[in-house]
BALOKE-770297 format. One record per atom (N, C-alpha, C): x, y negated, z negated; residue in one letter. Coordinates in steps of 0.001 Angstrom, whole numbers, plus 500000, padded with zeros to 6 digits. Example, Ala and Ser with C-alpha at 12.3 -4.5 7.8 and 13.67 -1.06 7.14 Angstrom:
<atoms>
513190505690492200a;512300504500492200a;513200503300492200a;512850502250492920s;513670501060492860s;512900499970492130s;
</atoms>
This chain:
<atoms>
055000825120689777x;056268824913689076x;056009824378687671x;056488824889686753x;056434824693685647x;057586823656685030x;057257822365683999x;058381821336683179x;059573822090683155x;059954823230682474x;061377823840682154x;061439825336683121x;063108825303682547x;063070826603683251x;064142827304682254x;064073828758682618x;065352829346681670x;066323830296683746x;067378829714683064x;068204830957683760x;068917831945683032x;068889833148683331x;069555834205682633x;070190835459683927x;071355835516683322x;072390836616683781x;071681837880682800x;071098839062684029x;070614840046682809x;071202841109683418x;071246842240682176x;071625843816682902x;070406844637682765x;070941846166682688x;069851846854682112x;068835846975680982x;069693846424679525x;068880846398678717x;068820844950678278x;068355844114678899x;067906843232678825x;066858842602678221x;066852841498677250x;065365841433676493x;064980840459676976x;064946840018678112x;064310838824678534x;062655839044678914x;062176840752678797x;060722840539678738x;059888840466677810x;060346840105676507x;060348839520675494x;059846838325675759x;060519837128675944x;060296836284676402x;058951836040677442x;058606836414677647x;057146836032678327x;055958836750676999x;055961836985675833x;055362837500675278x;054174836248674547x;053048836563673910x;052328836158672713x;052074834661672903x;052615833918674698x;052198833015674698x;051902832633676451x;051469831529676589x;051685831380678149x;053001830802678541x;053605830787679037x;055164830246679288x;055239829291679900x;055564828068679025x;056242826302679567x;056786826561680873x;057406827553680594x;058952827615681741x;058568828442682900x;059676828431683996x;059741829488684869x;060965829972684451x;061040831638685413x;062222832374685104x;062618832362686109x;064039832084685848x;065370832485687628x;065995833588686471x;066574835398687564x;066662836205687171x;067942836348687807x;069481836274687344x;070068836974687808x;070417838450687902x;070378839418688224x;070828840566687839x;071862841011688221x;072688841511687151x;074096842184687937x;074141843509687855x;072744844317687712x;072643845852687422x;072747846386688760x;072277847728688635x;072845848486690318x;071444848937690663x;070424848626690320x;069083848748690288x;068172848269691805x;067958848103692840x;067413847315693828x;066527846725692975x;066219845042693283x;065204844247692792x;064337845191691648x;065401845377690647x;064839845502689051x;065123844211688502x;063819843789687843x;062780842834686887x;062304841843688308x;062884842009689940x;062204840948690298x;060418840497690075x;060008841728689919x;058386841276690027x;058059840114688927x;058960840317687526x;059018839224686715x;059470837936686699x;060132837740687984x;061064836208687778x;060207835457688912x;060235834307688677x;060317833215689990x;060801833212690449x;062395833150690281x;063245832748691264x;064418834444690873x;064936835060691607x;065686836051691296x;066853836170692560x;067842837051691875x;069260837382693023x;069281838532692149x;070318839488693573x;071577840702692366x;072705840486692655x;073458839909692023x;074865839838692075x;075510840554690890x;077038841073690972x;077910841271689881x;078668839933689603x;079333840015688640x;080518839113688004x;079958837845686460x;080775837752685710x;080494836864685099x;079426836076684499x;079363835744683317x;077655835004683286x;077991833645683944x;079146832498683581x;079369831829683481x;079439831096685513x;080519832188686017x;080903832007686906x;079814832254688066x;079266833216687555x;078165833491689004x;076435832238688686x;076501831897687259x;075664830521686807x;075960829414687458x;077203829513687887x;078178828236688718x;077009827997689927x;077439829460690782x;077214829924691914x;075712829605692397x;075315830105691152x;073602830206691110x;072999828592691318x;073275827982690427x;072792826297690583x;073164825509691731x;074608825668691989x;074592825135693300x;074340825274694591x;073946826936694746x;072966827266695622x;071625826733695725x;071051826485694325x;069343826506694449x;069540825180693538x;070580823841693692x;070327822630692888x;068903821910693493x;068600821889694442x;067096821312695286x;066356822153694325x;066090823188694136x;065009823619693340x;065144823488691580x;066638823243690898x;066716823337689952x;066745821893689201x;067115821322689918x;066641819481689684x;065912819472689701x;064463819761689435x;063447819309689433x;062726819363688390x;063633820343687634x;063053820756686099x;063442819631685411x;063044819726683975x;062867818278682784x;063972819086681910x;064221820310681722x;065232821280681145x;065420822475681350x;066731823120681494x;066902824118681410x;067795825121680038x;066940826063679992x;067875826858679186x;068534828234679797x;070273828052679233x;070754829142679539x;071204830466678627x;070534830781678303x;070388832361677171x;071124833653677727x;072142834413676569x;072536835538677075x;071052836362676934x;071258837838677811x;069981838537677513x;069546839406676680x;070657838888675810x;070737840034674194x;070140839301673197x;069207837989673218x;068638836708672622x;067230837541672663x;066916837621671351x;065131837884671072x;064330837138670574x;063575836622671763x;062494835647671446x;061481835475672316x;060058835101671558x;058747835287672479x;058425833959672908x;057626833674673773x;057226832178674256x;056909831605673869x;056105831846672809x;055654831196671495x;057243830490671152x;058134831095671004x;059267829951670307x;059656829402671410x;059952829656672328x;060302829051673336x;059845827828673917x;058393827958674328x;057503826900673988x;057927826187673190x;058145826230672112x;057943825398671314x;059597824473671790x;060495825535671444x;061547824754671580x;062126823912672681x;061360824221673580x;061525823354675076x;060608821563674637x;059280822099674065x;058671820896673180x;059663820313672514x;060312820582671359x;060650819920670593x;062136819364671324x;062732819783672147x;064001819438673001x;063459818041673867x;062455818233674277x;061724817180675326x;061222815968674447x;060745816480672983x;060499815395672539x;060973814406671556x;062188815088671426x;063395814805670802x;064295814025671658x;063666813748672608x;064772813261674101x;066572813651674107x;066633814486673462x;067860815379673600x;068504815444675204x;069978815816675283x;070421816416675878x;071182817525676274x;071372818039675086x;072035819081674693x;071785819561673710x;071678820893673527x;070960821556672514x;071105822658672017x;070543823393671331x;070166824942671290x;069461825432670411x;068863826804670296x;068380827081668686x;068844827321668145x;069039827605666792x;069263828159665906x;069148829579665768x;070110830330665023x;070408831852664987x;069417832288663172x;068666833811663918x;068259833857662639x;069195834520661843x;069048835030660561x;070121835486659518x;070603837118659621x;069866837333660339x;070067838780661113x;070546838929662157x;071046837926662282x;072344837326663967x;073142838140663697x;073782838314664941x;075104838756665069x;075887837093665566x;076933836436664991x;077013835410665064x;078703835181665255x;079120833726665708x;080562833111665527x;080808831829664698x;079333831764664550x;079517829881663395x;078278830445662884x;078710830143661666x;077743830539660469x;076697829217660393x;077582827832660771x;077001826634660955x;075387826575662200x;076060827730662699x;073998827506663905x;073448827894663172x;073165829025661676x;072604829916661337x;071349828838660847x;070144829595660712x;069005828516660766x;068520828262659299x;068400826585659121x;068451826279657915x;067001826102657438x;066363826710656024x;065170826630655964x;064598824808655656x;063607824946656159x;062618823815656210x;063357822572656923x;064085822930657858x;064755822127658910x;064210822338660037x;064037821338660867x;063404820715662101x;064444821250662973x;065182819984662918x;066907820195664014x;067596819274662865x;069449819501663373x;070044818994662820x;071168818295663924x;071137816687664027x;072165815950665159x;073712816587665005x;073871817095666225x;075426817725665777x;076382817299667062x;077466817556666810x;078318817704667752x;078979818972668757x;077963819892668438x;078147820923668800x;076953822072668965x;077440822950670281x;075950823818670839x;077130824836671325x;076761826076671071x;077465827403671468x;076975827783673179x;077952828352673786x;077987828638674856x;076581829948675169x;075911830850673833x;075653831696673781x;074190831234674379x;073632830249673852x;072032829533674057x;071748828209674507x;072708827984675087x;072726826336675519x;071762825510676483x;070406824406675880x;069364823930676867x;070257822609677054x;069956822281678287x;070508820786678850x;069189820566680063x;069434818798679444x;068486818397680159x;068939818059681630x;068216817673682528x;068235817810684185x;069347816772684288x;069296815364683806x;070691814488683651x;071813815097683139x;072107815983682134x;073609816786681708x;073352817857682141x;072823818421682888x;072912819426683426x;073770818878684536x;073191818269685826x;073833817688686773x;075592817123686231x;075256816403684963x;076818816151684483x;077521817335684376x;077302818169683706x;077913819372683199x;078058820402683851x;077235820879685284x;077385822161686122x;078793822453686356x;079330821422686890x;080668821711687793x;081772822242686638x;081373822309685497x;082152822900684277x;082074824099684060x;081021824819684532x;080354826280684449x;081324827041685423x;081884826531686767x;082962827580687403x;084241827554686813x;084682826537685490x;086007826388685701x;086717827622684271x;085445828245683817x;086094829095682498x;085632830534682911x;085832831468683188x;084811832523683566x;084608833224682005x;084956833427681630x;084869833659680019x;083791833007679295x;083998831394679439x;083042830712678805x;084100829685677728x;084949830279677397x;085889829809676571x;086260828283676676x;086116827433675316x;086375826152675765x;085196825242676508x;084453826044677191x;082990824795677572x;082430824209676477x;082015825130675697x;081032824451674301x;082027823528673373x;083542823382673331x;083859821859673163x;084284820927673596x;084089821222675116x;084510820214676313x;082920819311676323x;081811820484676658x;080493819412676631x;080133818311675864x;080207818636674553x;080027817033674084x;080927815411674366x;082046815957674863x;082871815087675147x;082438814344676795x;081843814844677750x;081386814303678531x;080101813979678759x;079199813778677295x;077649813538677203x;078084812157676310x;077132811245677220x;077088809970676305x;076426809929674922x;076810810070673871x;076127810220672709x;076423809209671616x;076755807876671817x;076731806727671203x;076190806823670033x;074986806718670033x;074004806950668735x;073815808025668192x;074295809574668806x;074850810865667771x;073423811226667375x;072691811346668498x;071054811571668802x;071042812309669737x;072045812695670504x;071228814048672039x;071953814997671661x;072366815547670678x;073121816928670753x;072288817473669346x;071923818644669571x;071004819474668142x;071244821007668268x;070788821211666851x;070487822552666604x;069006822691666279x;068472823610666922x;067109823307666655x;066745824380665634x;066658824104664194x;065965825189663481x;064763825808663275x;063899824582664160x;062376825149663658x;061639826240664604x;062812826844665508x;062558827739666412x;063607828970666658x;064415829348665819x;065506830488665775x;065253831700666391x;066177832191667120x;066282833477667780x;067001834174667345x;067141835409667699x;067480836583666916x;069119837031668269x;070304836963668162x;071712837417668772x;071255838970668558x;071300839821668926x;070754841202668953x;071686842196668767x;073331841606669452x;074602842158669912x;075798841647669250x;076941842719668992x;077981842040668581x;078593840982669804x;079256839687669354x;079495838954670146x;080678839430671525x;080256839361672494x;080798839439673595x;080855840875673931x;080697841690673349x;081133842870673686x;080695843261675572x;079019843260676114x;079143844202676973x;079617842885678294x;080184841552678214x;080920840557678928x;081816841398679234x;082822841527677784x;084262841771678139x;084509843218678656x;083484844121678584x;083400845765678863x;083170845353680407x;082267844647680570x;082031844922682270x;083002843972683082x;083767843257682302x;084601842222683097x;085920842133682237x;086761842991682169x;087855843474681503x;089057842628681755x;088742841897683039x;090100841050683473x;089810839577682730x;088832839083682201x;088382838177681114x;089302837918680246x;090380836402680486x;091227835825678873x;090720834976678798x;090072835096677367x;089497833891676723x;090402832607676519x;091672832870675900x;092657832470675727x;093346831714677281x;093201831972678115x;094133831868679505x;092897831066680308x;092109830918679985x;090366830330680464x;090583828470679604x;090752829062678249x;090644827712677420x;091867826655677794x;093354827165678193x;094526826698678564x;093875826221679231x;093274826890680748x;093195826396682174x;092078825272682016x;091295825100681123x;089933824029681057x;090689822875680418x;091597823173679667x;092334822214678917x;093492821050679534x;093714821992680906x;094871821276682073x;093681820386682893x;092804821018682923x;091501820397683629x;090849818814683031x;090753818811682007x;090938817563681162x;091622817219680221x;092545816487680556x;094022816225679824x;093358815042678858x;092653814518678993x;092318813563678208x;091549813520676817x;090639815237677196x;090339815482675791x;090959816496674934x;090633816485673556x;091713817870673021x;089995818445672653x;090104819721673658x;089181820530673401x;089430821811672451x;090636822041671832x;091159822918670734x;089948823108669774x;089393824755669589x;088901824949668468x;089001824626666998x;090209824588666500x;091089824020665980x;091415822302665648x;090501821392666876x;091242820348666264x;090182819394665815x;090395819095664815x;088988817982663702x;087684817887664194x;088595816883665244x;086505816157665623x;085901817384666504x;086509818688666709x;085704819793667437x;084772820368666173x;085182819905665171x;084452821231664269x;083046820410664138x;082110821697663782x;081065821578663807x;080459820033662943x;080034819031662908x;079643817943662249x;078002817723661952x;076878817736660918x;075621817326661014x;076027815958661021x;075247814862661856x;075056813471661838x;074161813098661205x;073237813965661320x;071960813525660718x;070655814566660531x;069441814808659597x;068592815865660083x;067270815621659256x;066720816041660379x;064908816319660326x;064512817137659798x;063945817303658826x;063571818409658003x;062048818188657658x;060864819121657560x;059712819542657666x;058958818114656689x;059921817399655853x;059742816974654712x;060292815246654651x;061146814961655425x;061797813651655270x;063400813281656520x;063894812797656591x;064555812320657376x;066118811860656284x;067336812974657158x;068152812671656293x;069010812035656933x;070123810724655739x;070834810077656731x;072102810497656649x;072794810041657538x;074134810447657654x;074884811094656910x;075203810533655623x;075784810856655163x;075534812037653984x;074599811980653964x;073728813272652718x;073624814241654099x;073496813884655451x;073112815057656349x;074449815891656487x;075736815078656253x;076805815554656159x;076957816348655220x;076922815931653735x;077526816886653000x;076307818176652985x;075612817671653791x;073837819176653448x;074797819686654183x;075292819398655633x;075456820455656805x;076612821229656262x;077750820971655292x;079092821284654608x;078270822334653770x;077112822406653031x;076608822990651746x;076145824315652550x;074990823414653649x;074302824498654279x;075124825723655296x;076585825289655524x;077345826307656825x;077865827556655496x;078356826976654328x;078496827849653212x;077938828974652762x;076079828305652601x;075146829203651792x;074870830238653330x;074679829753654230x;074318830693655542x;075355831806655700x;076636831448655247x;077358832703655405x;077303833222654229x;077281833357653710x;077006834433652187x;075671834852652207x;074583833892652506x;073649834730652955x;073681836254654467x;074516835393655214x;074263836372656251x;074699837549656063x;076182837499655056x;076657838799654497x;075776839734653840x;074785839391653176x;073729840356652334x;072791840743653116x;072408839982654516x;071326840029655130x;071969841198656441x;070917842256655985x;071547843073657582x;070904842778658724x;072098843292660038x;071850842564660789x;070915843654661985x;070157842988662780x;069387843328663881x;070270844546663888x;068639845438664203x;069079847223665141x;068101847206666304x;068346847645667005x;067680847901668095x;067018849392667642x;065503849353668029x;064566850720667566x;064916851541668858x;
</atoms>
């Protein structure tokens, strides 16, 4: 058994064998598949199922079936399988998550993303940046918020609304366990959501976020409302240590220049 693990919901064209590439792998793989394939990619996973439905909802399913085996990891990451990246980053970024004593996390998107916050897009000569926010698309949590956070994974099948409910139930006092990790960016491959909402058509994003929102009345998880929007607290950069408040107005400068960059920058084709 290996420190981390990744789980992934994959289909047919799946790049998760990518991921075992150009390095030896920190992690183990749990494989869901929802293709129509008999045990296609099992020879590759550790741990594997075939089920249909949902990434979100059948991720539910998945952990609390196999929590004895999935507690045991130091982190997990949960990646759609349209994410391109070799073990070499991966590695690394499971390192730098572990030694960052993080609890919530993710990488950073490269500029050839297909993207929804220009704010993940990866900032040069940045480490990570302390945020208040991690997209539903790449999200690592450690074995303590994981356990906090599972029972949140059945309540959206969409996904809608988790990524600003999570920070609100992670103790983050000191505005130190939540990051973007730049010094390890992956490549979004796909326009956002598309083959979700194609294979699962009865999917409201909208009617998902209501229902998570009746679910905790106490927070306002609205895309829309202030303290959801994306915030740097603070950031590590290759070079010096920035504080608060310069990390603020960088992260305001830097969500700017990333989208005007990303506009010039074309995006991922598949060969």
């Amino acid at each position: 058994m290996k420190k981390f693990l990744i789980i992934a919901r994959v289909g047919d064209n799946s790049l998760h064998p990518h991921w075992l590439e150009n390095a030896t792998p920190n992690f183990d793989l749990f494989l869901s598949y929802f293709g129509d394939k008999p045990n296609h990619y099992q020879a590759e996973a550790t741990y594997y199922e075939q089920v249909k439905g949902g990434k979100w909802p059948m991720i539910h399913k998945l952990i609390e079936a196999n929590w004895a085996i999935i507690a045991q990891y130091e982190a997990v990451w949960l990646p759609d399988d349209d994410i391109l990246a070799d073990a070499h980053t991966i590695n690394k970024m499971f390192s730098l998550f572990d030694g960052f004593d993080l609890e919530l996390a993710q990488p950073a998107l490269t500029l050839d993303s297909y993207f929804s916050h220009s704010s993940l897009l990866r900032q040069p000569n940045s480490i990570l940046r302390y945020s208040n926010f991690v997209e539903v698309m790449v999200p690592i949590f450690s074995a303590n918020t994981l356990l906090k956070l599972k029972e949140s994974f059945g309540q959206s099948p969409s996904g809608w609304g988790l990524d600003a409910l999570w920070p609100h139930l992670i103790d983050n006092k000191g505005l130190k366990k939540i990051a973007v990790i730049d010094a390890t960016p992956v490549i979004h491959t796909r326009p956002v959501g598309g083959e979700l909402y194609k294979l699962n058509p009865e999917l409201s994003p909208s009617k998902d976020a209501a229902q998570l929102q009746s679910l905790y009345p106490q927070f306002n998880i609205s895309r829309r409302h202030a303290p959801n929007k994306f915030k740097v607290f603070s950031q590590i950069s290759e070079s010096s240590v920035h504080s608060s408040l310069v990390a603020s107005i960088r992260g305001k400068y830097q969500r700017v220049i990333a989208k005007y960059k990303s506009k010039k920058h074309p995006k991922f084709r598949t060969k």
